[in-house]
Backbone bond lengths (Angstrom), bond angles and torsions (degrees), N, CA, C in turn:
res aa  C-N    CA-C-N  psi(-1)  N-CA   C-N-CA  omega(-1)  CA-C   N-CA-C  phi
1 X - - - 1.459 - - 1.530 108.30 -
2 X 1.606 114.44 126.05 1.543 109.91 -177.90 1.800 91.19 -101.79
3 X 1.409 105.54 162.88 1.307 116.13 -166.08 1.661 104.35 -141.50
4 X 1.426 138.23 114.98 1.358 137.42 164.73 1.564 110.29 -97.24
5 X 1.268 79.69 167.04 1.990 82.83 176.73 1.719 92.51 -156.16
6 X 1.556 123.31 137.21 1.341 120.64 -171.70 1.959 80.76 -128.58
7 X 1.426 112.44 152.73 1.603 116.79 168.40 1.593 91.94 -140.39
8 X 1.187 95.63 142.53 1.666 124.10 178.68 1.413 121.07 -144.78
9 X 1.553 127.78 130.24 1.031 133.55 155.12 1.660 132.79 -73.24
10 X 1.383 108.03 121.97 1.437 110.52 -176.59 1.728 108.08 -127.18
11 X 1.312 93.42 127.14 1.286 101.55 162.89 1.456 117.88 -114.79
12 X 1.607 107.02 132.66 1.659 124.50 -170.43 1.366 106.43 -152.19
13 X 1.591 106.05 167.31 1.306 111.06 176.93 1.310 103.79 -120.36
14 X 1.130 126.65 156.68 1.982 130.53 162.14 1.793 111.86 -147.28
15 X 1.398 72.79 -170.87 1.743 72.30 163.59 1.624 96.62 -177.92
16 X 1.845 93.66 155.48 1.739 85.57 -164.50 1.793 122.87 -108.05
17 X 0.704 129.88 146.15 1.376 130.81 -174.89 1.695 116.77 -73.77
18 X 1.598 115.62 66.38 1.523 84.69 -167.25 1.449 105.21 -112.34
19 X 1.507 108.78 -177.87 1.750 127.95 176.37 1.396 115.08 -70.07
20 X 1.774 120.97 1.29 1.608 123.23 -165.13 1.573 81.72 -149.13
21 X 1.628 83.43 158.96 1.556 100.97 176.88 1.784 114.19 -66.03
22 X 1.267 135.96 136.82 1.055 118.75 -172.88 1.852 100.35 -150.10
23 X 1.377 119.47 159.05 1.494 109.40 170.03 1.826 112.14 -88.86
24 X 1.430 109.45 -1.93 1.297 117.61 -171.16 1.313 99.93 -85.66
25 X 1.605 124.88 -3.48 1.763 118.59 -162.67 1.822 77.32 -86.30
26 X 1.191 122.54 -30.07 1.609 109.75 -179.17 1.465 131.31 -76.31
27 X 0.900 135.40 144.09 1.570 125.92 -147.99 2.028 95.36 -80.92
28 X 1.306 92.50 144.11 1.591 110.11 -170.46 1.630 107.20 -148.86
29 X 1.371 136.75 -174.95 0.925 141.30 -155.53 1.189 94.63 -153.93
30 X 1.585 110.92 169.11 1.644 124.09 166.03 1.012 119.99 -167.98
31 X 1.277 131.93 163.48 1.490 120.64 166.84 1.423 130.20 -104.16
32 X 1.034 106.78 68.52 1.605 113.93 -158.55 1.807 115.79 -42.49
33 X 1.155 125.03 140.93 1.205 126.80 156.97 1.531 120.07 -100.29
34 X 1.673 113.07 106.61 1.196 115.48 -161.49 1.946 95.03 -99.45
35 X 1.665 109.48 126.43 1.353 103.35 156.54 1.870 127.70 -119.51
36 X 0.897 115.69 121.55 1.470 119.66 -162.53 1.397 110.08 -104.57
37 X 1.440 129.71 103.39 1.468 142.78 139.39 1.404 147.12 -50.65
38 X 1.263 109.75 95.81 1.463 119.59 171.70 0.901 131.59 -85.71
39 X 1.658 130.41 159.75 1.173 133.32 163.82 1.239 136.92 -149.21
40 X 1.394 139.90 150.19 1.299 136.32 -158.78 1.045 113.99 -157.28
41 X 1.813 138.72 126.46 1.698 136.49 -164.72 2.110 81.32 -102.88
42 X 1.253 135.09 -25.75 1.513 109.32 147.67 1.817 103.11 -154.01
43 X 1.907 109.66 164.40 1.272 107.06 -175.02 0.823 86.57 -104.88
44 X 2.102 102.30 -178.66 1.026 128.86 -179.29 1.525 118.21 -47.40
45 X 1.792 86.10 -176.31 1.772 76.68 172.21 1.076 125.93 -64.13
46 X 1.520 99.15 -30.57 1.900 110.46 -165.64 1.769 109.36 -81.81
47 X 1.230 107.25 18.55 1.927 102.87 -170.72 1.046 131.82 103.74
48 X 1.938 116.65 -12.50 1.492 117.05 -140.27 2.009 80.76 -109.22
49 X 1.857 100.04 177.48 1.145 120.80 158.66 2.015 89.54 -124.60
50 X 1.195 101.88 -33.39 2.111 90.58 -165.53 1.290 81.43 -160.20
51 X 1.372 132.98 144.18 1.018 150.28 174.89 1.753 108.11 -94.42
52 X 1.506 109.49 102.53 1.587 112.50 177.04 1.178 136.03 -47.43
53 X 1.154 112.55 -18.78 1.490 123.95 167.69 1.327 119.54 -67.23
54 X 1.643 105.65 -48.37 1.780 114.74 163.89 1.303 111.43 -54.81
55 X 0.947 132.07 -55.22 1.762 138.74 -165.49 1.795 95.74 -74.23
56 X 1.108 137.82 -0.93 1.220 118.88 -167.59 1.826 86.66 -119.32
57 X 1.193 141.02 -55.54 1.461 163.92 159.27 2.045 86.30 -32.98
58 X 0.917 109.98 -78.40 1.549 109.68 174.43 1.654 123.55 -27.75
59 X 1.268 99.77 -66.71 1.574 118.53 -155.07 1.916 92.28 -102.39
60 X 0.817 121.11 -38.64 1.891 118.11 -152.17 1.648 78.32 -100.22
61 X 1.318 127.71 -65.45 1.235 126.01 -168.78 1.637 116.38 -58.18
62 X 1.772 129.72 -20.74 1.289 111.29 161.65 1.111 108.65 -102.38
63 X 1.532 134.21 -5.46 1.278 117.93 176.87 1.833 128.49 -92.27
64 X 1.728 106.68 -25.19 1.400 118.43 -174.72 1.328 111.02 -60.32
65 X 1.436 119.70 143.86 1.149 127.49 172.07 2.172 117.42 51.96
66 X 1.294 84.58 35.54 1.736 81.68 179.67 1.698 97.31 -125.55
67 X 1.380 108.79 174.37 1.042 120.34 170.85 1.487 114.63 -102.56
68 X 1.452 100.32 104.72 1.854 97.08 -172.74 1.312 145.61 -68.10
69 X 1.523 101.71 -17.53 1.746 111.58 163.92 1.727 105.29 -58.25
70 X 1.389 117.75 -29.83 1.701 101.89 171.06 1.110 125.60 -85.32
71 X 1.216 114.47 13.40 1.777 131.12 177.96 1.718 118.46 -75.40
72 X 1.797 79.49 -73.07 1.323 114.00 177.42 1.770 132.29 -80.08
73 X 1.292 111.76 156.62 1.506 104.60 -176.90 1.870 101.61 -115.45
74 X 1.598 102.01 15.08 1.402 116.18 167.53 1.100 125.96 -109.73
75 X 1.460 133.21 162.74 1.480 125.57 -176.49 1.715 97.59 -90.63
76 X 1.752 96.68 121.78 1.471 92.34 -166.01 1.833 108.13 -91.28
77 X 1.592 100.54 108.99 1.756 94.88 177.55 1.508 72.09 -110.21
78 X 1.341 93.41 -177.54 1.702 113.19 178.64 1.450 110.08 -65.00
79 X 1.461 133.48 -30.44 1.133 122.21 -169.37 1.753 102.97 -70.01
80 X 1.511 110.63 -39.74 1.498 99.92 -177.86 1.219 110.50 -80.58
81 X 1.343 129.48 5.26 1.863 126.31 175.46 1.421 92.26 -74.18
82 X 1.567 112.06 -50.14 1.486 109.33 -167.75 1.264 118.07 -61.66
83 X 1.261 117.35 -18.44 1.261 111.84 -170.08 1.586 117.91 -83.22
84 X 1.505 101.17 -49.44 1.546 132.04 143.22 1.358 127.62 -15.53
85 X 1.595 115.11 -59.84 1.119 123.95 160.67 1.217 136.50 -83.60
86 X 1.672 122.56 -6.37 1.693 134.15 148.38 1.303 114.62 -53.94
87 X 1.649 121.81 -60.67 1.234 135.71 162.24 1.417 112.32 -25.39
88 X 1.329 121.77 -69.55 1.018 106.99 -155.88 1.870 110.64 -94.89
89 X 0.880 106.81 -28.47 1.976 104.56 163.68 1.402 99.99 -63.92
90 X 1.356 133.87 -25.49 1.526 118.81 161.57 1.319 128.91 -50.73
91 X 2.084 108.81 -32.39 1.174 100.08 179.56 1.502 118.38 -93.28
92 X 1.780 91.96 9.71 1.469 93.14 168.64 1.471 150.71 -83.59
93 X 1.625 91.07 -4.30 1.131 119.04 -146.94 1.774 102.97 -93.48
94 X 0.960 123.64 121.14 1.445 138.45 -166.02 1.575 97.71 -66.51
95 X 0.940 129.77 -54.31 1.573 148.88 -167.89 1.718 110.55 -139.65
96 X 1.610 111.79 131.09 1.602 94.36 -178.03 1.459 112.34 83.80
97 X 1.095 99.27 -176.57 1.724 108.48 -165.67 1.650 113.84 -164.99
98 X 0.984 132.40 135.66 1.623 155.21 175.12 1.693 85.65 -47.76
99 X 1.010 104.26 110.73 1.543 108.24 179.05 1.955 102.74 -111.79
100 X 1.639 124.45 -23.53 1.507 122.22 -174.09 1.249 96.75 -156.50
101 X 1.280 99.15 143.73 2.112 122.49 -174.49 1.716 105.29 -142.55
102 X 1.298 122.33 109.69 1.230 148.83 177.81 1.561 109.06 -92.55
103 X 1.595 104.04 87.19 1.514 81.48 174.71 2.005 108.95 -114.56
104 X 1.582 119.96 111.18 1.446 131.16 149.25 1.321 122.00 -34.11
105 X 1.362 118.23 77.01 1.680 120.12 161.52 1.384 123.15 -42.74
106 X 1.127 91.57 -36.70 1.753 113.19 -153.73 1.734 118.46 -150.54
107 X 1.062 148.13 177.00 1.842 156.20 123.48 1.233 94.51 -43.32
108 X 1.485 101.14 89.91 1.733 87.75 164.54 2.049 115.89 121.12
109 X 1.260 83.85 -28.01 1.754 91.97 171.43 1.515 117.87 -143.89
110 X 1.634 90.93 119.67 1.702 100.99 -166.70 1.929 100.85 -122.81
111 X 1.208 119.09 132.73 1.339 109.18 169.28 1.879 109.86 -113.26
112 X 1.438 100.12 135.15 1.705 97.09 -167.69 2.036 87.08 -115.12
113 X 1.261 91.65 149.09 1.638 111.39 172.83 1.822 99.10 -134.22
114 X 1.170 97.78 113.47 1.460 119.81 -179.01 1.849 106.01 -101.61
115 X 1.028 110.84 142.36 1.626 120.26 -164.81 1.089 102.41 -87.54
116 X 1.208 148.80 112.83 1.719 137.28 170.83 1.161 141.61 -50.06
117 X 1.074 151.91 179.67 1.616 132.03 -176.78 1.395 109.61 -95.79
118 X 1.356 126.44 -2.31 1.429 137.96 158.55 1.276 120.70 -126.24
119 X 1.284 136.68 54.23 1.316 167.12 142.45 1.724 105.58 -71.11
């Protein structure tokens, strides 16, 4: 089993939609630390499981510096970025599939979306 891992910094703003009073329902920013997990039982011909350049042009290039409630048609906390961003380095993935997405809100608060074994 070959295994990648790509990390990227994103900076964005949102704000969250919730059922309780919160200071996060007001729009704020962060610098997220995004880490993305691949995997592959074999690569391509050329060596690869996902080519890093794609996954960074993909994921860093629509998400940096935007405001993500105009992105998305989800309420973006980190758990649905992660999920968001498995999905789609999955469809990046030449061979294998985005199996874990680590996304760092904060020092201290990380939400991970792990791919299931029937996903």
């Amino acid at each position: 089993m070959y295994t990648v891992s790509k990390r990227m910094e994103i900076a964005g703003a949102h704000n969250l939609a919730l059922p309780y009073e919160s200071k996060c329902e007001g729009l704020h920013g962060h610098n997220w630390i995004v880490i993305v997990h691949c995997r592959a039982e074999k690569l391509t011909e050329y060596g690869m499981i996902v080519d890093f350049a794609k996954v960074k042009k993909e994921i860093h290039g629509a998400l940096d510096h935007k405001y993500l409630n105009e992105l998305f048609d989800f309420n973006p906390t980190a758990e649905n970025m992660a999920r968001w961003i498995c999905d789609k380095v999955t469809d990046l993935c030449e061979t294998g599939y985005c199996y874990k997405v680590s996304v760092q809100e904060s020092e201290g608060n990380v939400a991970t979306y792990e791919r299931g074994e029937d996903e």
